[in-house]
C-alpha positions in Angstrom: -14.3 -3.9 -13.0 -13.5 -0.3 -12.2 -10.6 1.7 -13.3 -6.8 0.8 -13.2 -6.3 4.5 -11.2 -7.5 3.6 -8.2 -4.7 0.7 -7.7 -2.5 4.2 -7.9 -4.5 5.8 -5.9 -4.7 3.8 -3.0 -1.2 3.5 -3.0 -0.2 6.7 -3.2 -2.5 7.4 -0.5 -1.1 4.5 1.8 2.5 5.3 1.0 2.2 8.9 1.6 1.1 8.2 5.2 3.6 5.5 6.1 6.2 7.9 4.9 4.9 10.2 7.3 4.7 8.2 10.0 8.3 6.4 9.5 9.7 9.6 8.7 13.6 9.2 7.4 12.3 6.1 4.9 13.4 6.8 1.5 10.6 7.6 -0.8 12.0 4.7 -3.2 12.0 2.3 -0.8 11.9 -1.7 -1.9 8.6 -1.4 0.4 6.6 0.5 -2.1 6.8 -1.8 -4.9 5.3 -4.2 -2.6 3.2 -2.2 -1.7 1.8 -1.5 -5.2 1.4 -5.1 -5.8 -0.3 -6.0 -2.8 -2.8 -3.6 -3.5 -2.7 -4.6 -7.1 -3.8 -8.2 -6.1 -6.9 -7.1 -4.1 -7.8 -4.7 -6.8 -8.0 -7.5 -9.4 -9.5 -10.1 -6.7 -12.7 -7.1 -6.6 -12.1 -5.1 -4.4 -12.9 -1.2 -5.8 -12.7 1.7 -3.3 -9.8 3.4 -3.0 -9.9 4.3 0.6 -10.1 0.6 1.4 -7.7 -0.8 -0.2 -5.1 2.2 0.8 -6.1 1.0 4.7 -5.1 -2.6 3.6 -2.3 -1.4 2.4 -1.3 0.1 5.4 -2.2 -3.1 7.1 0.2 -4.9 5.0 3.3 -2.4 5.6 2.8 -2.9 8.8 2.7 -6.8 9.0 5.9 -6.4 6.6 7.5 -4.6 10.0 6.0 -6.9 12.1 8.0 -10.1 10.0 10.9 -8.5 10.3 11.3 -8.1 13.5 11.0 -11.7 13.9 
């Protein structure tokens, strides 16, 4: 399995972008811890690549809006 980094990688990476595209959201928000899990999950279930699993990270904020909103 590859290294534990690129779990904090990726979600550094996604996080950094979704602050910057919901600018005003607290860098602490609850979001990011589920975020880091999420990505967590899919790291252990195989899958490696940093950039990857940052975009499904993304995904996954996003559908986290998209539930609210319901």
């Amino acid at each position: 399995m590859a290294d534990p980094d690129i779990v904090e990688t990726a979600c550094t990476r996604a996080w950094s972008v979704y602050l910057l595209i919901n600018r005003g959201l607290d860098e602490n928000d609850a979001r990011r811890a589920l975020l880091k899990r999420f990505i967590r999950k899919r790291w252990e279930a195989g899958n490696s690549e940093a950039e990857f699993l940052a975009v499904e990270g993304l995904k996954y904020l996003k559908s986290l809006e998209e539930s609210t909103r319901d």
